[in-house]
N, C-alpha and C positions, 0 to 999 in steps of 0.2 A: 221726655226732654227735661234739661234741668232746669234751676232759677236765669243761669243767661243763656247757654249753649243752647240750640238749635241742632237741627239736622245738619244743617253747614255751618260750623261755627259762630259766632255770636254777631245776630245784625240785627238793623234798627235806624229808623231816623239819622242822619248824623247830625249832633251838635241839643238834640232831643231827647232819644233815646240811648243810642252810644255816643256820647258825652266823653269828652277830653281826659275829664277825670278819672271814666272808666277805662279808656283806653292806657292810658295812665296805672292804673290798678292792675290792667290785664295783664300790663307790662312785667309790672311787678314778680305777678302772683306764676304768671304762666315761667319767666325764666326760672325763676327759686323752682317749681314743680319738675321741670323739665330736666334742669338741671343738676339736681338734688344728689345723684349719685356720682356727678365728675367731680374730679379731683385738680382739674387745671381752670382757668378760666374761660367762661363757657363762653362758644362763639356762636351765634343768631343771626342768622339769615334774615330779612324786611325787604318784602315786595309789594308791589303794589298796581291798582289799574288805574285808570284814567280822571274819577270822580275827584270835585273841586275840594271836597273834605279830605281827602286822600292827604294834603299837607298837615293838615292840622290832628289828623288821626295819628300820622307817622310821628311828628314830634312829641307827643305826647306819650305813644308807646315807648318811642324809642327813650325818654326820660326814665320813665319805669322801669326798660331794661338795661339802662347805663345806670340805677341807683340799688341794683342788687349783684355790679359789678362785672355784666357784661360785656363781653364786646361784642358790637352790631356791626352789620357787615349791611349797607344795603345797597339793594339791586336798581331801586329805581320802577320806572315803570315795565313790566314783564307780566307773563299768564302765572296763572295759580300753580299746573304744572309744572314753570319753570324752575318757579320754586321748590317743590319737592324733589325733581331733578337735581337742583343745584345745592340742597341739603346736603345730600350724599356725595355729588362730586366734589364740592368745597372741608369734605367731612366737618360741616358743622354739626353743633349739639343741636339745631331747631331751626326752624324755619316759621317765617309769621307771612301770613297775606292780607294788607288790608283790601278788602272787596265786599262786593255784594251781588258778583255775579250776574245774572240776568234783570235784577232789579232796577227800576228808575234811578236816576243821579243824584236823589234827596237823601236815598240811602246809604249805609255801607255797613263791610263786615271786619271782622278779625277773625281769622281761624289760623292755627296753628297746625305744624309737621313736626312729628317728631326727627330724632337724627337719623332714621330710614328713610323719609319721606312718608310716612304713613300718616293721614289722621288720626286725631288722640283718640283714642280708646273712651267710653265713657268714663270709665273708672277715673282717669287722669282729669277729663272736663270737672268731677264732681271735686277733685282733689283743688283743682285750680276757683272753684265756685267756693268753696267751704273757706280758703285763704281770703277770697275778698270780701262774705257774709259774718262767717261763724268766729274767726279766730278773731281770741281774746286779745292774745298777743300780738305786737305789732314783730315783722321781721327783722330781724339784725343787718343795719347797713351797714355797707362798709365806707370808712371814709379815707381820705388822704389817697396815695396813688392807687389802692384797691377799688377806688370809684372805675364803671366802666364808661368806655368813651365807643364813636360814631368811626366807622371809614367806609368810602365808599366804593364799589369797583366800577369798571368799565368795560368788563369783559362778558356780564352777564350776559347780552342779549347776542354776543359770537359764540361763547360755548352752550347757549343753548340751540341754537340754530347746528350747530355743528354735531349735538348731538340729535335730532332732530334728520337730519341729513342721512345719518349713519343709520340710523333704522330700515333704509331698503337698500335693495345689490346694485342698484344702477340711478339713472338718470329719470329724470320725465320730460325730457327733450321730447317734442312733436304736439304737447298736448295744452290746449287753449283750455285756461284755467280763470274763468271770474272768482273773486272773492268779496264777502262783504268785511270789513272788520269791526262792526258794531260801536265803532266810533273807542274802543275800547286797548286792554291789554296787549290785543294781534295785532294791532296798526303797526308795529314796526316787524317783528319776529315773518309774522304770515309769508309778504308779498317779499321780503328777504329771502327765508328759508325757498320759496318754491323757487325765485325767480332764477337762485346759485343753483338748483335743483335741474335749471333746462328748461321750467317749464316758460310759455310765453304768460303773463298774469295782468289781466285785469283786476284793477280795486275799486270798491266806494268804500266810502263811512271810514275812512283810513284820518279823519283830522279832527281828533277829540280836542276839547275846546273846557275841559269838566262837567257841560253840563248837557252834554246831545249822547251818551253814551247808551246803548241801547233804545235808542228815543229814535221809532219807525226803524227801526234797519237790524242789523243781527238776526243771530238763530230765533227770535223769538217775533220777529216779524219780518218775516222769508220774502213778502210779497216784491219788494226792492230789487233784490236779489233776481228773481223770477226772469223779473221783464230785464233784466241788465245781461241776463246769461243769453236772451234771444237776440238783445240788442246786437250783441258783440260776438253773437255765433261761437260761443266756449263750447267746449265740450264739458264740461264738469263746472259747477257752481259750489263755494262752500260759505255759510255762513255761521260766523264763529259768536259766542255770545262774550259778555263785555268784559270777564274773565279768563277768555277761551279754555275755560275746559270742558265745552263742549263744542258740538260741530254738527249741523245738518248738510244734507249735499241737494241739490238742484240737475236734475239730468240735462240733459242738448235740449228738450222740446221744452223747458219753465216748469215740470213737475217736481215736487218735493219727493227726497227723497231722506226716508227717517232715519232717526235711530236704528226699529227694527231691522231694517232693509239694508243698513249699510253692514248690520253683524252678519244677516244673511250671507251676505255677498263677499266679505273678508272670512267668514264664518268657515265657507264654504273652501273657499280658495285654502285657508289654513289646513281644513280636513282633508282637502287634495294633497298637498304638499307632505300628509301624514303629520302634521305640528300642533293638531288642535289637541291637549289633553283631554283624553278620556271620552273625545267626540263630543265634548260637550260645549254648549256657552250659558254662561250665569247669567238673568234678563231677573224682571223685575215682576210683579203681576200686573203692571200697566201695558204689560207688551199687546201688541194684538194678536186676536186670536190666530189669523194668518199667518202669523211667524211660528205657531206652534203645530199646525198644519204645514206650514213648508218646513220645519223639521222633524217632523214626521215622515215624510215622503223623501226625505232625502237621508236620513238615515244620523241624524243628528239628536242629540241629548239635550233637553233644559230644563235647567232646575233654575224653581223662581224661588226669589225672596222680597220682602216688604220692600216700599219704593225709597230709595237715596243710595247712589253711588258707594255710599262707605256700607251699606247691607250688603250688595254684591259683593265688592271689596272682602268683605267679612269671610263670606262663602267660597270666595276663591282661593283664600289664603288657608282655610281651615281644611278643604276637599281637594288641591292641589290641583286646582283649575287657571289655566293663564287668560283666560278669553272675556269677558265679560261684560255689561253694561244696560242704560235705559235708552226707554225709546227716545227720550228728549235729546239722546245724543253725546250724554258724558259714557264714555267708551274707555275699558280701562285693557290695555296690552300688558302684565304682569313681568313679559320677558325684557321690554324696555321700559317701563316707568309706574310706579304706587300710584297712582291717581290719574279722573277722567283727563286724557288728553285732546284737545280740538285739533291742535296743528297735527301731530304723530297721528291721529284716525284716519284726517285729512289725506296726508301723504301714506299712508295702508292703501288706502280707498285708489287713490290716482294711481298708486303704484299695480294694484290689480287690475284698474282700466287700462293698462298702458301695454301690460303684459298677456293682459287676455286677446287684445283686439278687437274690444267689442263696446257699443255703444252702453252710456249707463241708465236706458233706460231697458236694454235687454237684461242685463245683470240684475238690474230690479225686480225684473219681470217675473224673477223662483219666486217672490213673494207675493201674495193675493193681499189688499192691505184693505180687512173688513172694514165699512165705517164707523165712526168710534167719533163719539160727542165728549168734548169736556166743558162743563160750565162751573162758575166759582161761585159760593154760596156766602156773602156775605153777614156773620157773626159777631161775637163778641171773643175776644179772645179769650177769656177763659173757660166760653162754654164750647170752642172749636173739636173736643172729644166726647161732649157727653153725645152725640148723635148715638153713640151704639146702646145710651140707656134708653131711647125713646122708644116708646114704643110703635108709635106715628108711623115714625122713618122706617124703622126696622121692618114692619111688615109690608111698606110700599116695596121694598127693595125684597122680599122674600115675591109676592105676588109676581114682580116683574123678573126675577129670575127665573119662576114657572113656568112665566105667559112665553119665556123666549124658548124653554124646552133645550138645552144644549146650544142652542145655533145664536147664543148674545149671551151677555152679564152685568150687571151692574158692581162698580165699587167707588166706596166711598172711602173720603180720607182726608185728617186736615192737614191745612200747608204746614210746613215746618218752621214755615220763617215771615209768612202773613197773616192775619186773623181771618182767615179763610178755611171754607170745606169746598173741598173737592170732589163734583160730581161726573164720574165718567162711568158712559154707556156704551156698551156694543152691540148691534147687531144687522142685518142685512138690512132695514128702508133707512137711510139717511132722515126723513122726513118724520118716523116715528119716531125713531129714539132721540130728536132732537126735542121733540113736544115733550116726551115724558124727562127730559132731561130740567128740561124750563119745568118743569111742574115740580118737580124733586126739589128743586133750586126754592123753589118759591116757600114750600113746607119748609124747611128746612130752616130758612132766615124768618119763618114767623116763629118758628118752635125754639131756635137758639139766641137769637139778637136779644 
């Protein structure tokens, strides 16, 4: 990772950490990078979710990129998705998201699209780091009518919905649909897109306020969800996290149903259909073991890569894979959209309940979902990587990869974007590898803090 970028673009405190100023500088640094080889005046995309700083982050960026002469175009509140979608369909030069994604509402982020829709390449992060650290020289502005100016549209959240819609052949007429929208970016997009879709829709967590966004509700704390999909007898539950570019689903009885299990299940129906390239799906090494046992048995491919959406991403686009994703739920479709989509998995997912005719806790049921612990190891943030030098750590996690013989694993990893390590365990007692999970956890924060 570099001095700001992260695994998801640059997040922090807001108003702390990411600072007016910085956003300010991102502004700067990221159009002049971004747009260094156009020859017209470059036009930028600015979306944004729900969070109270969300104002004060967007004027500031947007400063930055009206004083290197752009023109911004912004969307308003929208998912992260939308805006890589709407890069490309508006053929702008860039796309910015201010978020933080599954994160509390103290936070937030900036990540950038290029004019694909793609996340920036590191190369281009470190090009855009070295403009707001290293260079001597200041940029050449431009003044007088060359200054760039704000417009805004009003079409964002119609054409993404519309295109949203056009990704299945029919309707989802017949099918009771709760949603949560984590108080967040889906609160308007989600319960639109289904509800012109046919389907009947329940919502919670649809009335963000800036400061309840992911707080008890969303993908990241399903239990809401749960009891709401029983309440109201849905057939299918989704809950989207506060960027939505992700999405876990909820079957008719309250059980969760993952990431792994939703690739399974779309995984599946694609290799039916004969659409899956190369029989394969791109997962991450967090997936669970049972996702590589039900693709085993069912005659499917996966190759893993390190954990974050843009490594998949990486690997689909280099091996000519369409299918891909994490267990946590950002799920990337290559043939509709560069980046995880919550809504677009959403409607995959319902669109293959609808046409199978089958409950989604039987379509779950190809996959066995061994139990799997994650606990978080509170550190210091710049010792969040030396775990692989200890030698403490290393051998607890060698021992316990022995004791389990093939049938568990342990791996370790720190966050990308919290001063955390991540401790996840597999193997068949719930009860054991919970213990040695807490005990991992415990070394771990006396040997790095």
């Amino acid at each position: 990772m570099g001095r700001l970028f992260g695994t998801d673009g640059v997040r922090g405190v807001a108003n702390l950490e990411l600072t007016a100023e910085l956003a300010y500088k991102l502004g700067q640094a990221g159009a002049y990078v971004l747009t260094a080889e156009t020859k017209h005046t470059p036009k930028i995309l600015v979306g944004m979710d729900t969070r109270i700083s969300g104002d004060m982050l967007e004027a500031s960026l947007l400063a930055g990129l009206c004083s290197v002469g752009a023109e911004v175009i912004c969307l308003g509140v929208v998912p992260t998705p939308a805006v890589a979608y709407l890069t490309r369909h508006y053929n702008a030069d860039a796309g910015i998201v201010i978020s933080a994604s599954h994160n509390p509402y103290e936070f937030n982020g900036i990540k950038f699209f290029n004019s694909k829709g793609y996340k920036l390449s590191d190369v281009l992060e470190e090009r855009i780091e070295s403009l707001i650290f290293d260079s001597e020289d200041k940029l050449e502005l431009p003044t007088g009518g060359k200054i760039g100016r704000k417009r805004s549209v009003t079409s964002a959240v119609d054409d993404y919905i519309s295109f949203i819609k056009s990704t299945i052949p029919g309707s989802l007429e017949g099918l009771k649909v709760a949603i949560d929208c984590a108080n967040g970016a889906a609160y308007q997009v989600a319960p639109r897109a289904l509800h012109e879709l046919g389907a009947t829709v329940h919502v919670i967590n649809n009335e963000p306020d800036g400061l309840n966004i992911n707080r008890n509700c969303g993908s990241t704390h399903i239990e809401a969800l749960q009891k709401y999909v029983v309440e109201t007898e849905a057939d299918v539950g989704l809950a989207f996290d506060g960027d939505a570019d992700r999405v876990l689903a909820v079957d008719e009885e309250g059980k969760m149903v993952d990431g792994d299990q939703i690739m399974a299940i779309i995984g599946l129906e694609l290799k039916r259909k004969g659409e899956l390239s190369k029989n394969t799906i791109v997962a991450t090494v967090m997936s669970n073991l049972g996702f590589d046992i039900m693709a085993k048995r069912e005659g499917l491919n996966i190759v893993k890569t390190k954990v974050g959406d843009r490594y998949v991403l990486e690997n689909m686009l280099q091996n000519g894979y369409i299918f891909g994703g994490e267990q946590s739920g950002h799920i990337i479709f290559l043939e509709h959209n560069t980046t995880g989509d919550g809504l677009l998995t959403g409607v995959q997912l319902l669109d293959v309940l609808k046409s199978s005719k089958e409950k989604l806790s039987k379509l779950a049921s190809v996959m066995q979902v061994l139990p799997q612990v994650l606990k978080n190891a509170k550190v210091k943030n710049e010792n969040k990587a030396k775990y692989l030098e200890d030698e403490v750590i290393c051998r607890m996690c060698k021992e316990l990869e022995e004791e389990f013989k093939g049938e568990g694993r342990v791996l370790i990893r720190p966050s990308g974007t919290e001063p955390l390590v991540r401790v996840m365990i597999e193997g068949k007692d719930q009860d054991y590898i919970t213990k040695k999970a807490i005990e991992m956890v415990k070394v771990i924060e006396e040997r790095l803090c």
